[in-house]
C-alpha positions in Angstrom: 0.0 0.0 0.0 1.0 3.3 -1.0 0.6 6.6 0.7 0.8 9.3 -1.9 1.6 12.0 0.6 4.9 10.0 1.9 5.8 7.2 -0.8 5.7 5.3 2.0 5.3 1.4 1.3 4.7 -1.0 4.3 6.3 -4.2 4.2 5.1 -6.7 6.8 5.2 -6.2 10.5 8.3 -4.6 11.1 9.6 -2.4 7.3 8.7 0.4 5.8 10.1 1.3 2.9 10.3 4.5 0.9 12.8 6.4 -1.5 15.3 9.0 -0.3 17.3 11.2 -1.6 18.1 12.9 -5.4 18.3 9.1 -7.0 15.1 8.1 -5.3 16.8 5.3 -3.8 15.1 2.9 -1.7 15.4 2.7 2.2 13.8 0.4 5.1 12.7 2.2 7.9 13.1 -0.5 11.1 11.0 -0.8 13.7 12.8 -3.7 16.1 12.3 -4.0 19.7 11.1 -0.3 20.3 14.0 1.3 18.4 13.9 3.4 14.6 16.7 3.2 12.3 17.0 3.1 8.4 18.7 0.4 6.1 19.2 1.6 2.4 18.5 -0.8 0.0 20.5 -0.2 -3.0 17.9 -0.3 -5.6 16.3 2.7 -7.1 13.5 -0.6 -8.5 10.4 -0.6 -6.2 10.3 -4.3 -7.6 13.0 -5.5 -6.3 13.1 -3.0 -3.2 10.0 -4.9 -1.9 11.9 -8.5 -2.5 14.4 -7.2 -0.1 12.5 -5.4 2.0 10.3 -9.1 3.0 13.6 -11.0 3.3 14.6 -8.0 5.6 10.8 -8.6 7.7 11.4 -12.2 7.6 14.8 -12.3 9.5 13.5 -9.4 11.8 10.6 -12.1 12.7 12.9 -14.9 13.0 15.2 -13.4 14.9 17.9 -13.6 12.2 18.5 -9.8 11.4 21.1 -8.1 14.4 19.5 -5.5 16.2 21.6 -2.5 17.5 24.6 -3.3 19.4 23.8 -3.2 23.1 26.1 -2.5 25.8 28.0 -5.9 26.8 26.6 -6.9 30.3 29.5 -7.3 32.7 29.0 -9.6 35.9 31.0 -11.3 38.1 31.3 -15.1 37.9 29.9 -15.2 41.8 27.0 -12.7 40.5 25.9 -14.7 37.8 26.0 -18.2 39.9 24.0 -16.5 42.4 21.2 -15.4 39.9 21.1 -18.9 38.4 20.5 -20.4 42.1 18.0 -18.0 42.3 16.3 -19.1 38.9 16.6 -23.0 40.2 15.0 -22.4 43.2 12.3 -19.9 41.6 11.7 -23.2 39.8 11.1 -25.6 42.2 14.1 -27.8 41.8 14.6 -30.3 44.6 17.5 -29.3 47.1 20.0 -32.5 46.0 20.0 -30.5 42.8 20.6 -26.9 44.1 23.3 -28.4 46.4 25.0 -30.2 43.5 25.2 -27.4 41.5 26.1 -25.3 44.4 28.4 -27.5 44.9 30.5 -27.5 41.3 29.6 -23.9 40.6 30.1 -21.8 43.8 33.3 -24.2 45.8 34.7 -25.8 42.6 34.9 -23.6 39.5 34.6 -20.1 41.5 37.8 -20.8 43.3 39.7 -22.6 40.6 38.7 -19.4 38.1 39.9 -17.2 40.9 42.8 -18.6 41.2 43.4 -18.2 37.6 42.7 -14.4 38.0 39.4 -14.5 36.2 36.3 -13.1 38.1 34.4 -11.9 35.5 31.7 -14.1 33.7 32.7 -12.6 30.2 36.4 -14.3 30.7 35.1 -17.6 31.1 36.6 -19.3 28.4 36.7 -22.6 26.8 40.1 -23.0 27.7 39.5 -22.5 31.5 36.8 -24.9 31.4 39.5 -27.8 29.7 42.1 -26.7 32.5 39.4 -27.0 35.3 38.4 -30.9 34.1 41.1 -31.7 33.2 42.2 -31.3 37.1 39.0 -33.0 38.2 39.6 -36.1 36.1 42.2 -37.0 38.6 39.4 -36.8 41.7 36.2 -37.4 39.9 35.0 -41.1 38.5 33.2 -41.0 34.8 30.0 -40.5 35.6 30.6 -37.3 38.0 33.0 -36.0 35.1 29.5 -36.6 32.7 27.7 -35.1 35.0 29.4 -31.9 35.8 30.4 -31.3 32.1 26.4 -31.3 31.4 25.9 -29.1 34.9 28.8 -26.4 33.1 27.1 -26.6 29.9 23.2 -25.7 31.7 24.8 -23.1 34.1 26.8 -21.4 30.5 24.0 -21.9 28.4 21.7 -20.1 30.5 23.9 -17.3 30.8 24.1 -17.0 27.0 20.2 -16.8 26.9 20.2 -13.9 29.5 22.7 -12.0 27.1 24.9 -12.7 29.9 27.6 -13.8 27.7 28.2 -13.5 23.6 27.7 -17.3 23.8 28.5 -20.8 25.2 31.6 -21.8 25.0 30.2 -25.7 25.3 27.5 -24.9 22.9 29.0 -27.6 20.2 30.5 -30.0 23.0 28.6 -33.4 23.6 28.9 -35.3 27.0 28.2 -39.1 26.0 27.2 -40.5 28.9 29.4 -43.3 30.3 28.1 -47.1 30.1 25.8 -47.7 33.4 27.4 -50.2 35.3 25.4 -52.7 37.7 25.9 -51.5 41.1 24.8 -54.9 42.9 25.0 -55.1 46.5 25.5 -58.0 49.3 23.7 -61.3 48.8 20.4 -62.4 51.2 22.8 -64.5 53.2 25.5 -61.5 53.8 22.5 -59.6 54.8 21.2 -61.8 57.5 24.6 -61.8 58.6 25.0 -58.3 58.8 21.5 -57.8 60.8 22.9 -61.0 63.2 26.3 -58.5 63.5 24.8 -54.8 64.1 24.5 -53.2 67.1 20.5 -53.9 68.3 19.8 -50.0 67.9 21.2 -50.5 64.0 18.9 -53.8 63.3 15.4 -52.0 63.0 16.7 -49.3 60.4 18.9 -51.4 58.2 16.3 -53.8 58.0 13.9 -51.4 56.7 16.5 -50.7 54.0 16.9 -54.1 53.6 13.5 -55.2 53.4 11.8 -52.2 51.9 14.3 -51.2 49.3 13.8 -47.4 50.1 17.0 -45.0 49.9 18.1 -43.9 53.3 17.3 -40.1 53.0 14.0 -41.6 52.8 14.1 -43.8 55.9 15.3 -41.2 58.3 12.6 -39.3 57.4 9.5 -42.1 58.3 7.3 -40.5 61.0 5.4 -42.7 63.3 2.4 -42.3 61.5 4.0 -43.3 58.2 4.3 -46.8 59.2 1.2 -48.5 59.0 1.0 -51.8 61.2 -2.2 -52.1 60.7 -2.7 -52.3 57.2 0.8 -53.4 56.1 1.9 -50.3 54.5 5.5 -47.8 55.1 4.4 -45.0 53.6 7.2 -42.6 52.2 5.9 -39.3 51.7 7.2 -36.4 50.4 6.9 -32.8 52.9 8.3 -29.4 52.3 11.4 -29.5 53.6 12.1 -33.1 53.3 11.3 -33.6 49.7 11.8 -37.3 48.7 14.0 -37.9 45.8 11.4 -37.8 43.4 9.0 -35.6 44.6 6.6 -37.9 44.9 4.7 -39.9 47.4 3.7 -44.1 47.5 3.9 -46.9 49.5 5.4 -50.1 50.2 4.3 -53.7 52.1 5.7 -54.6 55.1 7.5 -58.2 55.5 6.3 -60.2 58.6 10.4 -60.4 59.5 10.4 -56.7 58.9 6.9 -56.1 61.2 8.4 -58.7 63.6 11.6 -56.1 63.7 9.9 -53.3 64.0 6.7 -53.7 66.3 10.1 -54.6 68.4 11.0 -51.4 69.5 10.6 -49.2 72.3 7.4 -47.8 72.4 6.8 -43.4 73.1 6.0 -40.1 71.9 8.6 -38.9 69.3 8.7 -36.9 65.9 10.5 -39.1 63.9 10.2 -43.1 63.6 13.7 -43.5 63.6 15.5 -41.2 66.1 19.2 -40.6 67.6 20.1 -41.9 71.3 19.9 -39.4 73.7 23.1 -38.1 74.4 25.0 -35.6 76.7 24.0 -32.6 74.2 20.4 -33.6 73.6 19.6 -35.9 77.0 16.3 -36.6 76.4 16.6 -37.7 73.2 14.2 -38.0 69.9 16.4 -35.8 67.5 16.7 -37.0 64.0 18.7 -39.9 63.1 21.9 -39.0 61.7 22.1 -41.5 58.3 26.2 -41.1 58.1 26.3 -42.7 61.6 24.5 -45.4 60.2 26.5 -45.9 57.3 29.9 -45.7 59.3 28.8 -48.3 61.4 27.4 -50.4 58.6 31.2 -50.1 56.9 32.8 -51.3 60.4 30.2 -54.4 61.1 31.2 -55.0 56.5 34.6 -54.8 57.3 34.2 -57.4 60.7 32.8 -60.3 58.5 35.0 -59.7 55.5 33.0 -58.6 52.7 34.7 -55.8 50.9 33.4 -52.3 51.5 33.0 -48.9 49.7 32.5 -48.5 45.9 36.2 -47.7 45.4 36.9 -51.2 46.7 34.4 -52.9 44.5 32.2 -53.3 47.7 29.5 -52.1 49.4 27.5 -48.7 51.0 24.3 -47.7 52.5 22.5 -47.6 49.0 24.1 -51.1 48.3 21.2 -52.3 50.2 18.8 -50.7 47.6 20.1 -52.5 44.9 20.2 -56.2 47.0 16.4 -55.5 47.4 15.9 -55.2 43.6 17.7 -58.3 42.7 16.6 -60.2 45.2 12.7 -59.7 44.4 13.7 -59.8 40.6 15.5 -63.3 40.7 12.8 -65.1 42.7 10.4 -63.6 39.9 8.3 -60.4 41.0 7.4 -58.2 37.8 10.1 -55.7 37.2 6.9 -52.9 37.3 5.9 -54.0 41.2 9.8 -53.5 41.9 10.2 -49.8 40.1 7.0 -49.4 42.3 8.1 -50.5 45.7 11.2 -48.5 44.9 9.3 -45.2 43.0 12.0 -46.3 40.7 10.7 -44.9 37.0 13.5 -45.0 34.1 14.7 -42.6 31.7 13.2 -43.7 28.9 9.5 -45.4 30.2 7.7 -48.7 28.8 4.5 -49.2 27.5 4.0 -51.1 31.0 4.7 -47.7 32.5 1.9 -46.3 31.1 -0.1 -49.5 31.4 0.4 -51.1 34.4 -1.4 -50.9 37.3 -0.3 -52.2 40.9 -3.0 -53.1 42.9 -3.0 -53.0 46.9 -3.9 -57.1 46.8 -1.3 -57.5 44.4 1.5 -55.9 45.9 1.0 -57.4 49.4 0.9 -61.0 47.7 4.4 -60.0 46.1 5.6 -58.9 49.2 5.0 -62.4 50.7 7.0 -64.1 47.9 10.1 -62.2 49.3 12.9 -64.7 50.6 13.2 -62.7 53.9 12.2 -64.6 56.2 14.7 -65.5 59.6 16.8 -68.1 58.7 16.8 -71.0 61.1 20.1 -71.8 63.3 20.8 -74.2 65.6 20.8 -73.3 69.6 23.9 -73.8 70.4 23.5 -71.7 73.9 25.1 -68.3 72.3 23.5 -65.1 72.2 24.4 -62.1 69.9 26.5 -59.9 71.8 25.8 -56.8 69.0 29.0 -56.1 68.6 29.0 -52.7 66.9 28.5 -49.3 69.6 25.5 -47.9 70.1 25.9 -44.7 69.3 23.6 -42.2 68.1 
């Protein structure tokens, strides 16, 4: 459309063209993100003045055509990680995941840049990223290496979105992520021995692990009311505060051994089903059971009976315990699906029998019953279990 006052010619959503000067030669007038300017067009032909001027609109819309230079944003390196906590929490990320990246971003790479003399954001270059891993290699296994290069590349990338940098410097790098390798953990008859070996105050909690196949951020975090004797349910819920893994909430069946274990100890008013000993700091006791303790103590009564212990040794941890319960209920035949249930256990790339399957209550307390946990039998021989292992809280 032509306005015969102006000569002005309106090409799509963001041109304008008209002629200028003695030659009459066409120019775009711009209108981009709330700012004028003009473009000539070198043509004095309205024909092909228009052909350019739509190519011009069409890069404009896909954000293909540069709009004015802005002033570079410069920001510290501890400024920028800051904002992007912010954004993580702003979108609800689970804590594990704002202490990991906490963890790489603000007492790894800070430092190491510092020490490099770089504290700007802007000077955060390829090369400092290669020095930084390639000092971490010597400390990290495979997977953390994976794991923070793909953490580095989220953190850079959403700097470059912000304009916070020109652009990622691991934009074009690709983290293949190493070959999942079975954990495994100690066999039914290593557990029973380690239960037979624990301290009496351990028994009741790594037995729940044992026999429940939960993760023990979980377990410390049963309430009295979560354990259902009742009906025959743990319930592992997920509260503000104490978030499961997940996010989510569900359920698993009690054993009989594991109800026989349980229903075993002392009775009384306390916050937490699983609680510390009272001590000379805390005397009457009930505070929140401290899961390293736990696990050191598990690693001592391990070490006691032979069996190797800690990943590093090809042995075994806490979670070890998680991954018995899988291949125990797996080898004696329970569906894969009741397991990933028990265990809120989904995997990266679901089934149709995700989608599909339903566990019903009936159903999974039946499985439950299938389970080969049951006390083995041992001659009297007049010898009691002395425990062993402190009692500590």
């Amino acid at each position: 459309m032509i306005d015969p006052e102006n000569d002005h010619i309106r090409i799509g959503d963001f041109v304008t063209i008209r002629p200028r000067g003695k030659k009459r030669t066409w120019t775009a007038e711009i209108w981009q993100n709330g700012q004028h300017r003009r473009q000539s067009l070198r043509t004095c032909n309205v024909k092909i003045a228009k052909e350019r001027a739509r190519r011009l609109d069409l890069e404009i819309a896909e954000g293909i055509y540069p709009g004015r230079q802005q002033k570079p944003v410069v920001i510290s390196l501890t400024a920028a990680v800051e904002e992007y906590e912010t954004f993580l929490k702003s979108e609800g990320r689970r804590r594990k995941t704002l202490t990991k990246y906490s963890g790489i971003l603000r007492r790894k790479l800070g430092p190491f840049a510092a020490a490099q003399g770089i504290e700007n954001l802007r000077d955060v270059s390829l090369r400092l990223i290669d020095q930084y891993r390639a000092e971490q290699a010597a400390k990290l296994s495979e997977r953390s290496m994976h794991n923070e290069g793909v953490a580095l590349k989220t953190f850079l990338g959403w700097c470059a979105e912000r304009k916070l940098i020109d652009q990622n410097p691991l934009d074009s790098r690709k983290f293949r992520r190493p070959r999942q390798k079975s954990l495994g953990g100690p066999t039914l008859d290593q557990i029973n021995q380690l239960l037979k070996g624990s301290a009496s105050i351990r028994v009741p909690v790594l037995a729940t692990l044992a026999f429940t196949g939960m993760r023990a951020s979980e377990c410390c975090h049963l309430t009295p009311g979560d354990v259902d004797f009742k009906g025959g349910w743990i319930y592992i819920v997920s509260r503000p505060g104490f978030e499961t893994k997940t996010g989510q909430s569900w359920k698993v069946p009690i054993h009989p051994r594991l109800r026989q274990i349980l229903q075993g100890m002392p009775k009384g008013q306390r916050a937490w089903f699983f609680t510390a000993l009272p001590s000379p700091k805390y005397p009457a006791g009930g505070r929140h059971l401290n899961m390293k303790h736990v696990c050191e103590d598990l690693k001592r009564v391990l070490a006691k009976l032979g069996i190797a212990v800690g990943k590093k040794n090809g042995g075994y941890t806490l979670h070890s315990l998680r991954a018995s319960f899988k291949t125990i209920a797996i080898n004696v035949g329970i569906p894969r699906e009741v397991v990933d249930d028990w265990q809120n256990h989904a995997g990266r790339r679901p089934t149709a029998s995700d989608a599909y399957y339903r566990l019903s209550d009936e159903e999974s307390q039946r499985f439950m019953l299938r389970m080969p946990f049951d006390e083995p039998q041992q001659p009297d021989d007049g010898k009691t279990n002395g425990g062993g292992e402190c009692e500590r809280s």
